[in-house]
C-alpha positions as CSV (number, residue, x, y, z in Angstrom):
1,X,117.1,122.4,25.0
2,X,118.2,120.1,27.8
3,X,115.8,121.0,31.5
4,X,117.2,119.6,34.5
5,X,114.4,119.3,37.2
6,X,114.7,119.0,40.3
7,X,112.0,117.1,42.5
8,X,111.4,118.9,45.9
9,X,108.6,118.5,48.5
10,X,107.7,118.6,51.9
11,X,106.0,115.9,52.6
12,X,108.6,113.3,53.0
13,X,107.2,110.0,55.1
14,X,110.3,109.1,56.1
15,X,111.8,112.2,57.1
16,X,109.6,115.2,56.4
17,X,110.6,119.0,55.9
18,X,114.0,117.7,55.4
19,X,114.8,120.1,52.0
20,X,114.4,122.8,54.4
21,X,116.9,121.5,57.1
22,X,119.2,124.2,58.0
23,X,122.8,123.3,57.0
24,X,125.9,125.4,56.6
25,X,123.4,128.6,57.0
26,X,121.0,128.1,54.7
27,X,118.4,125.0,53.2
28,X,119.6,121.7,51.8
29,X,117.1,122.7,48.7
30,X,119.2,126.4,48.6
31,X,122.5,124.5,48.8
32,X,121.5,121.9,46.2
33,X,120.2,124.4,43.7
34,X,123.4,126.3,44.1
35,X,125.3,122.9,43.3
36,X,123.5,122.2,39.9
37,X,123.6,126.5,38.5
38,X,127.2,125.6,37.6
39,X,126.2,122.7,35.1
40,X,127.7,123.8,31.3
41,X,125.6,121.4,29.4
42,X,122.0,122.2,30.7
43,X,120.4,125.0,29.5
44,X,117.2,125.4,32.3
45,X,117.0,124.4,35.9
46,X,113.4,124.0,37.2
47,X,112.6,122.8,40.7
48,X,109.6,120.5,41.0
49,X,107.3,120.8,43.4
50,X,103.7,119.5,44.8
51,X,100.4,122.0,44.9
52,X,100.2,121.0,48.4
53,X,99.8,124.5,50.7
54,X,102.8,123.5,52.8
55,X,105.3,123.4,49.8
56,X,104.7,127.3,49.1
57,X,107.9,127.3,51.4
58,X,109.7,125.5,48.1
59,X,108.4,128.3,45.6
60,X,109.7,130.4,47.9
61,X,113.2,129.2,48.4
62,X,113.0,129.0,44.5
63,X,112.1,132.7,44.2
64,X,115.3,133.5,46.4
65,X,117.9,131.3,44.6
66,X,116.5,132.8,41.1
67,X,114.9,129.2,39.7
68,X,111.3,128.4,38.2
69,X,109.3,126.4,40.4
70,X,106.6,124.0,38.9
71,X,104.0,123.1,41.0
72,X,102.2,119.5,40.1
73,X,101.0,116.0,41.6
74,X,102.0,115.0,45.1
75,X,101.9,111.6,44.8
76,X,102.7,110.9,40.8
77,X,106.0,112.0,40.4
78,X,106.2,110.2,36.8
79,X,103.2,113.0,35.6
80,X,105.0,115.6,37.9
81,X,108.1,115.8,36.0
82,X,106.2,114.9,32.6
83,X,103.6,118.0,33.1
84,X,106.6,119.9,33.8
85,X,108.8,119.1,30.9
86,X,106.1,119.2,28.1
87,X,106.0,123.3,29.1
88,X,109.3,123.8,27.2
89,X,109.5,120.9,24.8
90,X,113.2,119.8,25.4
91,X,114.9,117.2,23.7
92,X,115.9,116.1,26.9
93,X,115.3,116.0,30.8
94,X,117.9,115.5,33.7
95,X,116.0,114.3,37.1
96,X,117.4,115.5,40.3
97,X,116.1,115.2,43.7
98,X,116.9,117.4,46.1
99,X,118.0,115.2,48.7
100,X,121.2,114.2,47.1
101,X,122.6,116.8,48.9
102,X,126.5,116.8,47.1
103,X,125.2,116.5,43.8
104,X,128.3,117.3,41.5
105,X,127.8,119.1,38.4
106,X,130.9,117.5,36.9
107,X,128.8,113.7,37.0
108,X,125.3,115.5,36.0
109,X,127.5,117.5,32.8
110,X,129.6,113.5,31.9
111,X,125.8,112.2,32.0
112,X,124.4,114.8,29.5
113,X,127.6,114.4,27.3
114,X,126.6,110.6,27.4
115,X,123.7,111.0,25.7
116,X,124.5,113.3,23.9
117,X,126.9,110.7,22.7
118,X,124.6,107.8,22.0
119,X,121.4,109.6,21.6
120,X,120.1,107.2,23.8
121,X,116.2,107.3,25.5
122,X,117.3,107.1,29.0
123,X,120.7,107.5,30.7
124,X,122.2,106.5,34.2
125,X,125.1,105.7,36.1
126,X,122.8,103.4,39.0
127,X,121.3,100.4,36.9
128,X,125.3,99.8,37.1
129,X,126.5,101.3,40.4
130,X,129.6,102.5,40.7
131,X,129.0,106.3,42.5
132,X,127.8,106.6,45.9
133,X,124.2,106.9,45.9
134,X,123.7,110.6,46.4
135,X,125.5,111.1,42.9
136,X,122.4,108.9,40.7
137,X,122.0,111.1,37.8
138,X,119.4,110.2,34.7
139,X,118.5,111.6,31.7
140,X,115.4,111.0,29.4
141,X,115.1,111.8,26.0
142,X,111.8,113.5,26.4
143,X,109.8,110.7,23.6
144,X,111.2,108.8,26.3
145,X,109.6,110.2,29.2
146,X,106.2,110.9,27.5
147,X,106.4,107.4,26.5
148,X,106.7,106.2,29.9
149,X,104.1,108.6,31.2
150,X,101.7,107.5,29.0
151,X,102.3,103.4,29.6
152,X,102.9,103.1,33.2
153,X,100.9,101.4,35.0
154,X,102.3,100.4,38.6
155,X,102.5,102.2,41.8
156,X,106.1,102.5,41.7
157,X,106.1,103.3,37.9
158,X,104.3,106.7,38.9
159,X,105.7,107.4,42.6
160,X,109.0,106.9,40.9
161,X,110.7,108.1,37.0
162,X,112.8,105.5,35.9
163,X,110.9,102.0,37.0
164,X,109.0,102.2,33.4
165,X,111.7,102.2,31.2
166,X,113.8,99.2,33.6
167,X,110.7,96.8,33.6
168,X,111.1,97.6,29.4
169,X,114.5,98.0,29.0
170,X,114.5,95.7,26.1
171,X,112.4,98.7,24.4
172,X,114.0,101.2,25.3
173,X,118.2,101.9,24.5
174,X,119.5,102.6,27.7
175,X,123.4,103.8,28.3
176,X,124.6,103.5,31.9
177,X,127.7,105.6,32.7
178,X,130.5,104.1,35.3
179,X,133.1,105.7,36.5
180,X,136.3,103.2,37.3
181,X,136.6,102.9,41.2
182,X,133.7,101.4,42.5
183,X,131.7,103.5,45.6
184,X,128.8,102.5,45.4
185,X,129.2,101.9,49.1
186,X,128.7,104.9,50.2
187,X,126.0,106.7,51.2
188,X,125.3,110.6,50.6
189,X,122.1,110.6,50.6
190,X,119.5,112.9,53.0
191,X,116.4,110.0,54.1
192,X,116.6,110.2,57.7
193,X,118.4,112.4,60.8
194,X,121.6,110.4,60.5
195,X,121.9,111.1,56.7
196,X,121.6,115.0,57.6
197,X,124.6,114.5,60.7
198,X,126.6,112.7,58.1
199,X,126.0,115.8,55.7
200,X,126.7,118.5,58.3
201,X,129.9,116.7,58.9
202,X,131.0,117.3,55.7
203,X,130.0,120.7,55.1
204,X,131.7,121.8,58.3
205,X,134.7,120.3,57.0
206,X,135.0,121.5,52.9
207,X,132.3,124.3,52.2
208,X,134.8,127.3,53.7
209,X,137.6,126.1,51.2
210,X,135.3,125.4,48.3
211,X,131.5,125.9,48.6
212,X,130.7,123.9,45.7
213,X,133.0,120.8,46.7
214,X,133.1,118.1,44.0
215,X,133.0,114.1,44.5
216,X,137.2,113.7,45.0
217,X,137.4,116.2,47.8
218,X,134.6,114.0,49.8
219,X,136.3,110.8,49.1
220,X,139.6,112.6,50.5
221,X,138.1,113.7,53.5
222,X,136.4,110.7,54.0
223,X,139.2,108.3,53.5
224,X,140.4,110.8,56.8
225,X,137.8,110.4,58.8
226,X,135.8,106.9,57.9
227,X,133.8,108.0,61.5
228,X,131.7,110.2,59.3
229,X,131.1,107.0,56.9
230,X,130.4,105.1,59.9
231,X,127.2,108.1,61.1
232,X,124.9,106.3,58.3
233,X,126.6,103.2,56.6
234,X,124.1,100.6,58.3
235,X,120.5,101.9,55.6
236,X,120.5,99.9,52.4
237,X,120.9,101.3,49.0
238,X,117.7,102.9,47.3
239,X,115.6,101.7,50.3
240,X,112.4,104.2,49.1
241,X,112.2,103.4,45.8
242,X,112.9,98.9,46.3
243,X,109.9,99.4,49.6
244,X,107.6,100.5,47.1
245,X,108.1,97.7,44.5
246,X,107.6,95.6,47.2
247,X,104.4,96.4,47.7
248,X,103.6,97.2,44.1
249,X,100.0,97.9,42.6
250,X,98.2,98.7,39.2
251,X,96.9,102.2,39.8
252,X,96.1,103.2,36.4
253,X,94.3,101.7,33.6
């Protein structure tokens, strides 16, 4: 069985409540979870969430779309999504976050055939970047991810899912996916109010035609309008996750 779950909460620091910003008529958490149903080569989708009171409203935008919602540690995300897998024993586990608000399912269903491929414990396409962040896909064989739950130690080993295995990648066999024309540039991503404007933009422009729009169709319309690049170019690649390295500490023994 291969579980993809999707990590979800309120409680964002840098821009909270954002999962349930209205866009196009409905969440970004409904919209995502309606982008990732028409994956071929995943077999359960399972949104992740904290047992924080105000993230009932995530259960409940769950219960609408028609998707389990596990409920787990706020501020471990590593024994979030472990707790969560171990439930249904898969061989492997796709992470998605819920931000990434044009996940493609074509990129998530390459990345499952990858491993499937080369059987390998942990699969990317960001330790090489090549797709605009917003498209960061990873699967874990679950040995893997127990593994990792089990041995990490650091701050951002637990806040985050894949630090583990990239501070031990030489225990680990890792397969990164590229695709051949780099754009890693861009940014489509939801971490603050100018991610969400860029977003909007883009919804307004392909959902009507095609409501779950793939990567080409943005690059076209983007290559049209480089004003809607320009509404959140200037914030740095995988700000969260390098911030918290940055200020890295053991918190478990």
């Amino acid at each position: 069985m291969i579980v993809a779950i999707i990590q979800a909460r309120l409680g964002s620091t840098r821009f909270p409540q954002k999962v349930l910003a209205e866009l196009h008529g409905q969440s970004v958490l409904e919209l995502y979870i309606r982008r990732v149903l028409p994956c071929k080569e995943i077999d359960k989708v399972i949104v992740a969430t904290t047992t924080e009171p105000e993230d009932e409203k995530i259960a409940e935008v769950c219960a609408k779309v028609g998707v389990e919602c596990f409920r787990g540690s706020e501020d471990d995300l590593l024994d979030r999504y472990y707790q969560c897998a171990r439930r249904y024993s898969p061989e492997a586990v796709v992470r998605l976050t819920s931000d990434d608000a044009f996940v493609d399912h074509e990129v998530v269903d390459h990345g499952v055939r990858v491993w499937r491929e080369t059987q390998a414990d942990f699969v990317n396409n960001h330790f090489t970047a090549t797709y605009p962040e917003g498209l960061d896909t990873e699967i874990y064989s679950f040995a893997a991810l127990e593994r990792s739950w089990r041995e990490a130690k650091l701050k951002s080993e637990r806040e985050h899912v894949f630090p583990y295995i990239e501070n031990h990648q030489d225990e680990f066999k890792v397969a990164v996916f590229t695709q051949e024309t780099d754009r890693s540039d861009l940014r489509w991503t939801v971490d603050y109010p100018c991610d969400l404007d860029m977003v909007k933009q883009v919804y307004a422009h392909l959902y009507e035609k095609n409501p779950v729009f793939l990567q080409q169709e943005i690059l076209d319309l983007l290559d049209a309008h480089p004003e809607i690049v320009a509404l959140n170019s200037h914030i740095k690649r995988k700000e969260g996750v390098n911030k918290t390295k940055a200020n890295d500490s053991i918190v478990r023994n």
